[in-house]
LUMPA-536397 format. One record per residue (C-alpha): residue in three letters; z, x, y. Coordinates in pm, 1 decimal, always signed. Last residue first. Example, Ala and Ser with C-alpha at 12.3 -4.5 7.8 and 13.67 -1.06 7.14 Angstrom:
// LUMPA-536397
@code = SER; pz = +714.0; px = +1367.0; py = -106.0
@code = ALA; pz = +780.0; px = +1230.0; py = -450.0
// end
This chain:
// LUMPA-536397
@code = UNK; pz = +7664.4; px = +9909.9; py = +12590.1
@code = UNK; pz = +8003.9; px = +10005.2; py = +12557.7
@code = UNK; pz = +8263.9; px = +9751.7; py = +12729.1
@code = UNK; pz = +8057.0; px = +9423.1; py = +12645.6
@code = UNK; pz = +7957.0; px = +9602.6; py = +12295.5
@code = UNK; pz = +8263.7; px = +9692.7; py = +12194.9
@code = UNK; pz = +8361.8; px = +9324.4; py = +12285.4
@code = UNK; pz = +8023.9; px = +9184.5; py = +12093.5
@code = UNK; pz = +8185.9; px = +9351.0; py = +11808.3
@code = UNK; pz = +8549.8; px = +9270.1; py = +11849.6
@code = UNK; pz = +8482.5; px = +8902.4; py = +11832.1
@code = UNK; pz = +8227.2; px = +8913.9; py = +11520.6
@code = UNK; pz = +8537.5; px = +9152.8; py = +11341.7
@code = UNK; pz = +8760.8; px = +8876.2; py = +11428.6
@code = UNK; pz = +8562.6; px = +8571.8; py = +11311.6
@code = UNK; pz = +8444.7; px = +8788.4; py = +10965.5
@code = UNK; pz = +8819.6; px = +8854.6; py = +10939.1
@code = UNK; pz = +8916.4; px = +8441.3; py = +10970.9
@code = UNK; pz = +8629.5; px = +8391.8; py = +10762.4
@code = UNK; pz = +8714.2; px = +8564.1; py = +10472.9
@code = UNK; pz = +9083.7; px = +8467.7; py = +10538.5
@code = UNK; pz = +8959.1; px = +8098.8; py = +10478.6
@code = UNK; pz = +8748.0; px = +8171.3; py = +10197.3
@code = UNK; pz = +9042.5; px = +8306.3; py = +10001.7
@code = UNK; pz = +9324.5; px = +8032.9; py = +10123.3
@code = UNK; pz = +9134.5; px = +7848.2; py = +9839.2
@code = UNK; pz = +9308.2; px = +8012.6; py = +9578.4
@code = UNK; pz = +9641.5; px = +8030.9; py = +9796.8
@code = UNK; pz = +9690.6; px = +7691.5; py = +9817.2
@code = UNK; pz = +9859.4; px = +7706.0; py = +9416.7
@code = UNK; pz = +9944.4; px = +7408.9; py = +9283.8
@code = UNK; pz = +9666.8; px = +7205.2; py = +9559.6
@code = UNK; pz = +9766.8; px = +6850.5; py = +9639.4
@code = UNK; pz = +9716.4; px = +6527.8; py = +9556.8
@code = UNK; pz = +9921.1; px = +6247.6; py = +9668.7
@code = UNK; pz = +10310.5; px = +6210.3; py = +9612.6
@code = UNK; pz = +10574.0; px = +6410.5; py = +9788.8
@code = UNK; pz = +10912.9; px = +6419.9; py = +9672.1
@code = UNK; pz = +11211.9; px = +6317.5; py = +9896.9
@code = UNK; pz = +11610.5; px = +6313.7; py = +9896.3
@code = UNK; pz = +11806.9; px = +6178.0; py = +10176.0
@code = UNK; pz = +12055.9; px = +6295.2; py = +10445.9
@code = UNK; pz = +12070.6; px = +6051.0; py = +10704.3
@code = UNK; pz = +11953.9; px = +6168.4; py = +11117.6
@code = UNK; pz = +11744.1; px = +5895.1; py = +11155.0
@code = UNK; pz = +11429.4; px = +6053.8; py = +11136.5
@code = UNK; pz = +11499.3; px = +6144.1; py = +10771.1
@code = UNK; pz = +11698.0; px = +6449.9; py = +10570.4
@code = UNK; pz = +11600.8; px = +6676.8; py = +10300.3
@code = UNK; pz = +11699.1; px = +6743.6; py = +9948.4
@code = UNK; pz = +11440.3; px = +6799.3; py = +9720.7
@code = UNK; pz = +11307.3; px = +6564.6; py = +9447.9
@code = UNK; pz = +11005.7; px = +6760.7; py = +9239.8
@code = UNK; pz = +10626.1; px = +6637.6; py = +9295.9
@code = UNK; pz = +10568.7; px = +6915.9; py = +9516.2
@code = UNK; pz = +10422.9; px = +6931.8; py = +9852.8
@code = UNK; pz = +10524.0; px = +7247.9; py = +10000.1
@code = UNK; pz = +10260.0; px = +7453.9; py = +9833.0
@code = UNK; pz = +10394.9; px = +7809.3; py = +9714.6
@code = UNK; pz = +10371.1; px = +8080.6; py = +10045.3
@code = UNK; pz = +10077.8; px = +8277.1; py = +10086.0
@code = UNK; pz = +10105.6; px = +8668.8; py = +10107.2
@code = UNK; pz = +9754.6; px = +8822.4; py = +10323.4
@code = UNK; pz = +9609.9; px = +9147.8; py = +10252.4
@code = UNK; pz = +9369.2; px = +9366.3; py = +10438.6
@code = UNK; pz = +9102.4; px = +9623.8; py = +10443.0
@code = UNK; pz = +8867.7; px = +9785.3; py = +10638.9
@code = UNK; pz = +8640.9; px = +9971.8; py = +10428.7
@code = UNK; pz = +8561.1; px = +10319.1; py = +10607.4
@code = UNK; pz = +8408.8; px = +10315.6; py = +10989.5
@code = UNK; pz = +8703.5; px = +10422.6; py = +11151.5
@code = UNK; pz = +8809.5; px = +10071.1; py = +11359.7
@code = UNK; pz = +9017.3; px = +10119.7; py = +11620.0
@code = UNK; pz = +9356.4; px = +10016.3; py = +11624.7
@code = UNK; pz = +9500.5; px = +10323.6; py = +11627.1
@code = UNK; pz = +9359.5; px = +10421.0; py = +11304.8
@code = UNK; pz = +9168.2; px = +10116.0; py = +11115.1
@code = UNK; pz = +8961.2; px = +10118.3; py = +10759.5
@code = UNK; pz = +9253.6; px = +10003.5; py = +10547.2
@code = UNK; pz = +9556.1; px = +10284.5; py = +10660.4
@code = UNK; pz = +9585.9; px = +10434.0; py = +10340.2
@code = UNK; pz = +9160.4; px = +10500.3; py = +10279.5
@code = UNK; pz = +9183.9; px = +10832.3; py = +10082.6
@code = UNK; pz = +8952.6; px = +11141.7; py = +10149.4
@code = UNK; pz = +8756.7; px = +11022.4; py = +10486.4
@code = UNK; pz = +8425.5; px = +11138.3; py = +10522.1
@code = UNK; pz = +8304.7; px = +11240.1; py = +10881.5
@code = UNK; pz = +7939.3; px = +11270.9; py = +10966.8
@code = UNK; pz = +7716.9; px = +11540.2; py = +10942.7
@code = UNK; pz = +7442.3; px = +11385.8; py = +10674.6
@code = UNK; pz = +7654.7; px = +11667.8; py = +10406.4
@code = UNK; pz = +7991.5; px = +11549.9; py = +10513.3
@code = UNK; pz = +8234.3; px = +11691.3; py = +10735.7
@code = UNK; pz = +8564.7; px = +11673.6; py = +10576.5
@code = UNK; pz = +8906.6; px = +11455.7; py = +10633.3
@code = UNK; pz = +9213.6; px = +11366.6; py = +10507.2
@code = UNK; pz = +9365.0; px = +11022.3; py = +10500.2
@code = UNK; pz = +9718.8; px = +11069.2; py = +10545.7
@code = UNK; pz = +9970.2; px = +10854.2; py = +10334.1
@code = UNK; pz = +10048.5; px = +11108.8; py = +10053.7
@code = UNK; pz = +10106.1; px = +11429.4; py = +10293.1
@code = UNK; pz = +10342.4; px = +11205.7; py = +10551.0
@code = UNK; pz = +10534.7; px = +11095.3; py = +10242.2
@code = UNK; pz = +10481.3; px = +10746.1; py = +10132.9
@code = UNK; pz = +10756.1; px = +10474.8; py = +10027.7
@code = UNK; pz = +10704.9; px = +10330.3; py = +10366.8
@code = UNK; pz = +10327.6; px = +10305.9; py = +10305.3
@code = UNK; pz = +10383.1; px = +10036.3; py = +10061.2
@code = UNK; pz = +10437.8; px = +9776.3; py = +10340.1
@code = UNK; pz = +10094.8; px = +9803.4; py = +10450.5
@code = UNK; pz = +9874.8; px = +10018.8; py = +10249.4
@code = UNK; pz = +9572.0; px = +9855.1; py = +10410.3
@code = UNK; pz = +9628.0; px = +9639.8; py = +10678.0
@code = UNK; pz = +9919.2; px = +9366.0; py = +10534.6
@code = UNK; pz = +10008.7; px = +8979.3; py = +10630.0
@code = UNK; pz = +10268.9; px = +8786.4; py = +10572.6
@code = UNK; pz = +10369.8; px = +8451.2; py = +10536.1
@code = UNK; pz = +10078.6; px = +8266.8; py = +10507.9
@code = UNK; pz = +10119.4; px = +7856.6; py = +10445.6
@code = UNK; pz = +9860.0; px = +7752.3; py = +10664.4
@code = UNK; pz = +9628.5; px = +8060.2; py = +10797.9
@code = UNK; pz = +9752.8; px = +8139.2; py = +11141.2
@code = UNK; pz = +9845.4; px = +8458.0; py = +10996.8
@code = UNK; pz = +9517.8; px = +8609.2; py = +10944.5
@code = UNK; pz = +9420.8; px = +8592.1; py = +11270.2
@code = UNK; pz = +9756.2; px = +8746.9; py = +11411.0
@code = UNK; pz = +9720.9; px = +8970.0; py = +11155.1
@code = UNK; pz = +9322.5; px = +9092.7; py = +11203.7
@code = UNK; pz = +9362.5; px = +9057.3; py = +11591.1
@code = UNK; pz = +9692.6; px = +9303.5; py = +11559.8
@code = UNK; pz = +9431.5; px = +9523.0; py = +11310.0
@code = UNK; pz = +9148.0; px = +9555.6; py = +11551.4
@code = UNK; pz = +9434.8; px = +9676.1; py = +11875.0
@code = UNK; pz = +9292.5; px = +9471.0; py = +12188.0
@code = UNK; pz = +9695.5; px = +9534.0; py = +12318.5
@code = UNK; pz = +9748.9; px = +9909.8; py = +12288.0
@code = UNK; pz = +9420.5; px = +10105.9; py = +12209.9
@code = UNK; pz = +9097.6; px = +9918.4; py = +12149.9
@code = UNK; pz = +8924.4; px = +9748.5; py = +11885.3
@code = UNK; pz = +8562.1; px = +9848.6; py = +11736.9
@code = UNK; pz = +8451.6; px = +10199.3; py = +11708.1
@code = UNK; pz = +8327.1; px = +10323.1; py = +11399.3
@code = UNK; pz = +8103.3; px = +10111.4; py = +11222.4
@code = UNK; pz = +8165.5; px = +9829.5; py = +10990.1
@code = UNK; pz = +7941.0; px = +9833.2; py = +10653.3
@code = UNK; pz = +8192.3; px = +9742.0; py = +10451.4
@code = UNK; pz = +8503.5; px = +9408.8; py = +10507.4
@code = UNK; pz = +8711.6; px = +9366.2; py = +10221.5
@code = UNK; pz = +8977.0; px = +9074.0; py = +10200.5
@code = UNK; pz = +9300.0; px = +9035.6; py = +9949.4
@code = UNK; pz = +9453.9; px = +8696.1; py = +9922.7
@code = UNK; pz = +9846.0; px = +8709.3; py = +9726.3
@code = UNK; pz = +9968.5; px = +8427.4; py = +9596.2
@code = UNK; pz = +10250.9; px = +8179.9; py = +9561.9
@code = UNK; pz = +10263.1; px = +7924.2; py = +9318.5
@code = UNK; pz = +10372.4; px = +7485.9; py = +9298.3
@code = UNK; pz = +10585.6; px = +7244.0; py = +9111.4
@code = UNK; pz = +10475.1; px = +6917.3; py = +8926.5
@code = UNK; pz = +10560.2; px = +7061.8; py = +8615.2
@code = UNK; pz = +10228.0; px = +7003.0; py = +8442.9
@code = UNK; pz = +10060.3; px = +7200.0; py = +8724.1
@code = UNK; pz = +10340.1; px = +7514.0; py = +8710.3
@code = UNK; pz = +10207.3; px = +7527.3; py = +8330.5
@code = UNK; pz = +9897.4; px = +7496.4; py = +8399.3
@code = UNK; pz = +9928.7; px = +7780.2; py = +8662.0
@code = UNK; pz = +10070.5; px = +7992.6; py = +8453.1
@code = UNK; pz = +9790.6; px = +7921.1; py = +8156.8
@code = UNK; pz = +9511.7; px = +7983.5; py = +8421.4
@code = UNK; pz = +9687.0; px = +8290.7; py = +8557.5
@code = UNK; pz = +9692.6; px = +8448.9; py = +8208.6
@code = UNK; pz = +9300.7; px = +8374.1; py = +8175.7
@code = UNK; pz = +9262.1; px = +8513.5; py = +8524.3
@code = UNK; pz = +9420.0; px = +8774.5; py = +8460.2
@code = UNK; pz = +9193.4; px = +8903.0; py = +8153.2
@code = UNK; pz = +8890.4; px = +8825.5; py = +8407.1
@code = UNK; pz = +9041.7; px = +9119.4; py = +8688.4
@code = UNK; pz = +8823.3; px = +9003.7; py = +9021.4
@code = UNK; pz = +8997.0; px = +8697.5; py = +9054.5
@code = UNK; pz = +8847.6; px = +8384.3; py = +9298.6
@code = UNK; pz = +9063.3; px = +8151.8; py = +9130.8
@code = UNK; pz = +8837.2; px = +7942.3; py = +8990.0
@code = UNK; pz = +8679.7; px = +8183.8; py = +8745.7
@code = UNK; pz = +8321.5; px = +8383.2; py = +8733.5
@code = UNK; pz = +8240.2; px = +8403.3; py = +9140.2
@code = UNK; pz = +8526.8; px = +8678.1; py = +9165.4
@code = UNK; pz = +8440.6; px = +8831.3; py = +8823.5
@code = UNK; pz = +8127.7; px = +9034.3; py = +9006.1
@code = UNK; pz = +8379.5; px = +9212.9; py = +9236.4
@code = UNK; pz = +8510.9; px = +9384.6; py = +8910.5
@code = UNK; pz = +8873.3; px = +9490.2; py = +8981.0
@code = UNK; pz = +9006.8; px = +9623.0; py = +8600.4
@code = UNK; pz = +9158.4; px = +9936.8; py = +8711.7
@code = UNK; pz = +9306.1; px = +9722.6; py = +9001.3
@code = UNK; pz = +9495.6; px = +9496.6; py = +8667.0
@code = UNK; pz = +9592.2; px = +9189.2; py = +8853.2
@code = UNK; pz = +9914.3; px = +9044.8; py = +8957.1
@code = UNK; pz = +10123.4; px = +8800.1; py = +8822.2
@code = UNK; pz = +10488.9; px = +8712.4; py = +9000.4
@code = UNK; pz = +10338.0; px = +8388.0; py = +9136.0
@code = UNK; pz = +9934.9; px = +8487.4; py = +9143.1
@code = UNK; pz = +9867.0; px = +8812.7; py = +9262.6
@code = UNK; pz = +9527.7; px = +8998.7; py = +9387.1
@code = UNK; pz = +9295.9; px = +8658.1; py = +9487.1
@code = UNK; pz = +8976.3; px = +8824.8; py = +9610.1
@code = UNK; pz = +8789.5; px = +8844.9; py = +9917.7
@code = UNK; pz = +8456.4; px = +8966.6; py = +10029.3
@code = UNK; pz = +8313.3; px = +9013.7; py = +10390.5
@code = UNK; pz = +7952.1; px = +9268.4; py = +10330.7
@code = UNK; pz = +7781.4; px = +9434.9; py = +10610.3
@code = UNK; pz = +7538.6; px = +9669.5; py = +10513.1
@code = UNK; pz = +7262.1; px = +9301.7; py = +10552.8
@code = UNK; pz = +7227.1; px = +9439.7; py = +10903.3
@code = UNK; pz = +7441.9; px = +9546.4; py = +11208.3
@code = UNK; pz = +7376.2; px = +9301.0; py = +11499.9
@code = UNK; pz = +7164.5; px = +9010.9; py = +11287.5
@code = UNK; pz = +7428.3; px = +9022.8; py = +11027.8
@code = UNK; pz = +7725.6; px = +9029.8; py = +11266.3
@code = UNK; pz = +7659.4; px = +8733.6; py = +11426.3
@code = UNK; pz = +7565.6; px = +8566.3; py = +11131.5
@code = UNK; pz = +7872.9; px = +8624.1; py = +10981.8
@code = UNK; pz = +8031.7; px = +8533.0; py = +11282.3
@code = UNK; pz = +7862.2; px = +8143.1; py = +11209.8
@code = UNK; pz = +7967.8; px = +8131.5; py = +10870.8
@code = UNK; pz = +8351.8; px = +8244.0; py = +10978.8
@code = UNK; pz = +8310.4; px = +7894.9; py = +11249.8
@code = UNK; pz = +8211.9; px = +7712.3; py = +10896.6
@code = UNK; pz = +8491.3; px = +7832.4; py = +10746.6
@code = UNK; pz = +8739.9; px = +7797.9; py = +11020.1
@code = UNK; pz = +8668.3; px = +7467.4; py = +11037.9
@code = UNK; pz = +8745.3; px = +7404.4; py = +10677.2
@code = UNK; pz = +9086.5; px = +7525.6; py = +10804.3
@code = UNK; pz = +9189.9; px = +7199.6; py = +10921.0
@code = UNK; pz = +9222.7; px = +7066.0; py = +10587.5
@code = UNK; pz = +9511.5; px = +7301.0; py = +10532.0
@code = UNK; pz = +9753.5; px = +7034.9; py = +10721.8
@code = UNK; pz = +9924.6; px = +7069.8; py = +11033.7
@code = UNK; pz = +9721.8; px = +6840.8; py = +11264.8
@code = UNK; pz = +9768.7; px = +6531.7; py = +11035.4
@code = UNK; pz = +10055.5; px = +6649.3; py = +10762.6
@code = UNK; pz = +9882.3; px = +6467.1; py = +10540.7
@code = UNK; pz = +9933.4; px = +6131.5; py = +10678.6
@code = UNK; pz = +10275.5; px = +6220.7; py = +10838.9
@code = UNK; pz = +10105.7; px = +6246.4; py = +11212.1
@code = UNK; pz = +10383.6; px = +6326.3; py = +11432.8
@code = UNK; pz = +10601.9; px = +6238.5; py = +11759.9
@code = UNK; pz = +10836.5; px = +6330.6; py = +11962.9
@code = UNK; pz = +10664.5; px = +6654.4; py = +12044.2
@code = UNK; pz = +10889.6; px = +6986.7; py = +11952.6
@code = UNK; pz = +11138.4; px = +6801.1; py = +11733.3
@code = UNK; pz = +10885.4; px = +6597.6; py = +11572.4
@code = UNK; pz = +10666.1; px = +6894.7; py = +11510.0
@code = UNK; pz = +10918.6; px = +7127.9; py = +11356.8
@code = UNK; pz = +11042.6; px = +6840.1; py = +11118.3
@code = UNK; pz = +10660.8; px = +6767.2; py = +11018.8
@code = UNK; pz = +10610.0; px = +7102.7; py = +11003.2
@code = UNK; pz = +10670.8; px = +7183.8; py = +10618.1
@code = UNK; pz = +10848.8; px = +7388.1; py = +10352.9
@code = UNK; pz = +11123.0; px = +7087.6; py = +10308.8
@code = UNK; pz = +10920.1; px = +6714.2; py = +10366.8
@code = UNK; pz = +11082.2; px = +6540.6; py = +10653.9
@code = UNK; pz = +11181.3; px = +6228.0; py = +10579.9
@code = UNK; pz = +11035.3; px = +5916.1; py = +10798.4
@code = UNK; pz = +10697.0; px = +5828.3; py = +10690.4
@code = UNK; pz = +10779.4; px = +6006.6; py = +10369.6
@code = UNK; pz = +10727.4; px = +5680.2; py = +10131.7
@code = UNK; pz = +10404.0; px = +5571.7; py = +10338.3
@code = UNK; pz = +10224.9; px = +5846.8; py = +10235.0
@code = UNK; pz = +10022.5; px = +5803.7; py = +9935.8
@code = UNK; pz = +9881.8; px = +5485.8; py = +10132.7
@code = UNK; pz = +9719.8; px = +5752.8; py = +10341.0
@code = UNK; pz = +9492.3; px = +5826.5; py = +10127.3
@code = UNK; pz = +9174.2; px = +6051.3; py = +10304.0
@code = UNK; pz = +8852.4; px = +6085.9; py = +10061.8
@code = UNK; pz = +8569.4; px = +6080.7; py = +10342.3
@code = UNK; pz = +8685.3; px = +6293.3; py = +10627.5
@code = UNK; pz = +8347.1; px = +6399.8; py = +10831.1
@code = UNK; pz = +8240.3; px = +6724.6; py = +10903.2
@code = UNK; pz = +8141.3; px = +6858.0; py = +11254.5
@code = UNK; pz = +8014.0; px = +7125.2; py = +11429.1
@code = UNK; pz = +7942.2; px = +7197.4; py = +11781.9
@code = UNK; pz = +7714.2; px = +7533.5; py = +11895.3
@code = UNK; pz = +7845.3; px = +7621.3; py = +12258.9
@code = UNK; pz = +7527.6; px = +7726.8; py = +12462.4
@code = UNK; pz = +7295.5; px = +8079.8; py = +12323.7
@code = UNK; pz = +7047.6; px = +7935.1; py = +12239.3
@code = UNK; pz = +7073.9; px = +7940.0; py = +11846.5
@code = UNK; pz = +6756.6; px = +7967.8; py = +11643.1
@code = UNK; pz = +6667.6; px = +7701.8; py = +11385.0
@code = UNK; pz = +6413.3; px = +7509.3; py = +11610.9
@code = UNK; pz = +6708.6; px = +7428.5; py = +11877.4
@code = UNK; pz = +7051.1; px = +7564.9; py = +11786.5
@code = UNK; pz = +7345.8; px = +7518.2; py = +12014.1
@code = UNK; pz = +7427.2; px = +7134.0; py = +11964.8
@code = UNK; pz = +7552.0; px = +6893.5; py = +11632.2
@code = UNK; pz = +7546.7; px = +7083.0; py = +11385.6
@code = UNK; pz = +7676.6; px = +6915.3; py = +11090.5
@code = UNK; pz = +7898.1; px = +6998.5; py = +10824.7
@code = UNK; pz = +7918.8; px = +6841.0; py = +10439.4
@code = UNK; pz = +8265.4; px = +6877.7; py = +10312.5
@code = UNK; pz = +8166.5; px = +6696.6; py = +10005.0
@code = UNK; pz = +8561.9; px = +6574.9; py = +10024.8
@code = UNK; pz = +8678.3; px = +6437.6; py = +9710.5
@code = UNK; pz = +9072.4; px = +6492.5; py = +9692.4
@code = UNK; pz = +9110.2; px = +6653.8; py = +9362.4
@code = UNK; pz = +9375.6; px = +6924.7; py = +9452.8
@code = UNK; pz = +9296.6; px = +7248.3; py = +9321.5
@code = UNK; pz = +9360.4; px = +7435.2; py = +8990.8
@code = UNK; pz = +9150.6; px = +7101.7; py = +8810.0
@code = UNK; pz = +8865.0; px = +7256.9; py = +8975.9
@code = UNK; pz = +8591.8; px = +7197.9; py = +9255.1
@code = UNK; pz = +8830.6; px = +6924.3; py = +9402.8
@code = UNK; pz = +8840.7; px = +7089.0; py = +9723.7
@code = UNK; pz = +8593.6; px = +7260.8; py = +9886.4
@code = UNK; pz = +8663.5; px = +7654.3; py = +10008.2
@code = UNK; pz = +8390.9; px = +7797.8; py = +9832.0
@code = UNK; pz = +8149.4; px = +7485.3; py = +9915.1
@code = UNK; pz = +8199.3; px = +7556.4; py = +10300.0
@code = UNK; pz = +8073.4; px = +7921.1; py = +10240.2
@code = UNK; pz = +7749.1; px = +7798.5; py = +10121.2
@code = UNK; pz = +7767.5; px = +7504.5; py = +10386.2
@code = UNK; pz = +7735.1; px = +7727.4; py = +10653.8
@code = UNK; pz = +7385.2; px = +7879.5; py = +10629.5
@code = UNK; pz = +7268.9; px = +7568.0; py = +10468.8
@code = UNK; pz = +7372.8; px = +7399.0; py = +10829.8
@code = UNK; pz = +7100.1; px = +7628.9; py = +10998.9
@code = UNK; pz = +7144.5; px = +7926.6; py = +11214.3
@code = UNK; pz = +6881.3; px = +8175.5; py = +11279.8
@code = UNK; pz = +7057.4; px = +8414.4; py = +11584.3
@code = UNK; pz = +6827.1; px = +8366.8; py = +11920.4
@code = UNK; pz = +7101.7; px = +8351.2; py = +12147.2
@code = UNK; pz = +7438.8; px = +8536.4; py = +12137.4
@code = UNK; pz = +7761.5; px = +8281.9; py = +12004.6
@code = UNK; pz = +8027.1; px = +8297.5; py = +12290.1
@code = UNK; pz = +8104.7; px = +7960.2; py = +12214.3
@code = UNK; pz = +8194.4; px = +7790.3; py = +11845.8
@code = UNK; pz = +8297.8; px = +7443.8; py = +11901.9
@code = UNK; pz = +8496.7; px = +7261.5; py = +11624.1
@code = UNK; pz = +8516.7; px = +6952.7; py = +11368.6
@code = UNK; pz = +8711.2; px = +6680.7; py = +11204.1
@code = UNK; pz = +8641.8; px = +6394.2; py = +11086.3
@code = UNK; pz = +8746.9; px = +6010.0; py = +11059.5
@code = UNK; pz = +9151.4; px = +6145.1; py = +11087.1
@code = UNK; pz = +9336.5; px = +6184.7; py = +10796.7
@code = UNK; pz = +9387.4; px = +6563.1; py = +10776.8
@code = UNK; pz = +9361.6; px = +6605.3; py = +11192.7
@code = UNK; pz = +9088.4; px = +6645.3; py = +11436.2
@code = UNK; pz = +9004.6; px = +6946.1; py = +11645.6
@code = UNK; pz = +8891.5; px = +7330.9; py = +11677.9
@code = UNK; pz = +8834.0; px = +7578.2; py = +11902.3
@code = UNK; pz = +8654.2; px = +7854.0; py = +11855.1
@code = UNK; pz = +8570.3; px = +8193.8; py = +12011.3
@code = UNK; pz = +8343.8; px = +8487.9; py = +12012.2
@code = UNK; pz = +8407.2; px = +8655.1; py = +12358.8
@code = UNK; pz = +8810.0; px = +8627.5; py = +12291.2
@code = UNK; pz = +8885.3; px = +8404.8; py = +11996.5
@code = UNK; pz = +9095.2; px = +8148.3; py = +11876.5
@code = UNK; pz = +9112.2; px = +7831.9; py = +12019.1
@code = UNK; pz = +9365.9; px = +7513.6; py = +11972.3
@code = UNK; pz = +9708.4; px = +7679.4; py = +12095.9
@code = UNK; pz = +9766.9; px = +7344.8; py = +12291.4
@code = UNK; pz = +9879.6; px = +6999.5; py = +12199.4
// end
């Protein structure tokens, strides 16, 4: 199987699969001399970890990561840094029954038509657990860009929607995000979302939601016209993320219902001589170069797949059949789809930067 790395100058690729004895991934490109240790990594690992709440599901994986090459006395050098994490909690008894029926919302019926074969314990390559990787790979680009720009440069996201339920944005309090399992800046939400999502829980069904990331303290300058465009790498990024099914820069879709007037972001010298913008519609990015404001986007995740309620599907065999999938799995993927799109933006901005850089000086 191809399609494994991501990246252009900073890049990734990762491997192993859901129920697999680990998986793991090699970061290259990374510039020498960077501190790196695992702590550095495992704070943003712990975000994404499941069974941290009853909202996710309560397979027990520490998720602890190990570097395994590229740093020597706590400074990278510059050579491919290797990471790796080991698959502790895997049950693939809880799959047996599906070992043949394709589960509706999934790949397994994509995969066995495109390879012949496929890993049904979890979904193998397919499944979310892959994107731990990505986490620790986004820890690594946050480095990156730390020790290039300085501590300005802040990577936050925020879970905006919830099903049909989305926050109050006169209520967004960055400082709520860390105060609720979901990752919600609005705290009266995320008391309604926890009775939704209960609810949804109890029923053995499964939410949508809606992932919004903030990246300050970027300068002017990175991407480049036509095909290195910032905001195509932030999208395409963004949606390889399991489950996403669309993906926003700034006003996005809502800028159709704009006039020219409203979705222009004015300009004015400011008092230190450089440019302020009025409004931030287009999220930080104007032909796909980065303008220095917030750059912002949005990703839409799809409900779970794996739901305890029969759907109709049909097996290997070609026989029409029903299936519902057992095991544990998250109600609502989207809450810890959050750290992942952190990272993937952190990876992309960390990609773009040593690019400007490569072309620039």
């Amino acid at each position: 199987m191809s399609s494994n790395t991501f990246g252009t100058l900073f890049r990734f690729t990762t491997f192993g699969e859901s129920h697999g004895p680990a998986i793991g991934c090699v970061v290259d490109g990374v510039p020498p001399r960077i501190p790196l240790s695992e702590a550095d990594l495992q704070v943003w690992l712990d975000k994404r970890r499941p069974g941290t709440s009853k909202y996710t599901t309560q397979r027990q994986e520490p998720d602890v990561v190990r570097i395994l090459s590229g740093v020597f006395e706590g400074k990278t050098t510059g050579t491919p840094v290797g990471l790796l994490i080991e698959n502790v909690d895997a049950r693939s008894k809880d799959y047996g029954d599906i070992a043949e029926k394709f589960r509706p919302g999934h790949a397994d019926y994509t995969y066995w038509k495109k390879y012949g074969i496929r890993d049904y314990r979890g979904g193998g390559r397919s499944s979310a657990r892959e994107t731990a990787m990505r986490v620790a790979a986004g820890g690594i680009a946050r480095k990156v860009l730390a020790a290039k720009l300085g501590d300005a440069v802040k990577i936050r996201g925020a879970l905006t929607q919830m099903g049909p339920h989305a926050i109050d944005r006169a209520a967004w309090n960055w400082d709520e995000v860390g105060n609720n399992p979901f990752f919600c800046p609005d705290a009266k939400t995320a008391e309604k979302w926890a009775d939704y999502l209960d609810g949804i829980r109890k029923n053995g069904s499964s939410a949508g939601a809606i992932v919004e990331v903030v990246a300050e303290g970027i300068p002017v300058g990175l991407g480049a016209p036509i095909y290195g465009k910032l905001d195509s790498d932030l999208a395409a990024a963004l949606m390889t993320i399991n489950a996403t099914k669309g993906v926003e820069i700034g006003e996005g879709f809502a800028s159709a219902a704009l006039t020219g007037e409203e979705n222009a972001d004015e300009m004015r010298m400011g008092k230190d001589g450089q440019v302020e913008f009025l409004s931030n519609h287009a999220g930080g990015i104007l032909g796909g170069i980065s303008t220095g404001q917030p750059i912002v986007a949005r990703v839409a995740i799809k409900p779970t797949s794996s739901i305890l309620n029969p759907r109709k599907t049909v097996d290997i065999h070609g026989r029409d059949t029903e299936i519902l999938t057992k095991g544990r799995h998250d109600p609502c993927v989207g809450i810890r789809g959050v750290p992942v799109a952190e990272a993937m933006v952190a990876i992309v901005l960390a990609d773009h930067l040593l690019r400007h850089h490569a072309q620039n000086g």
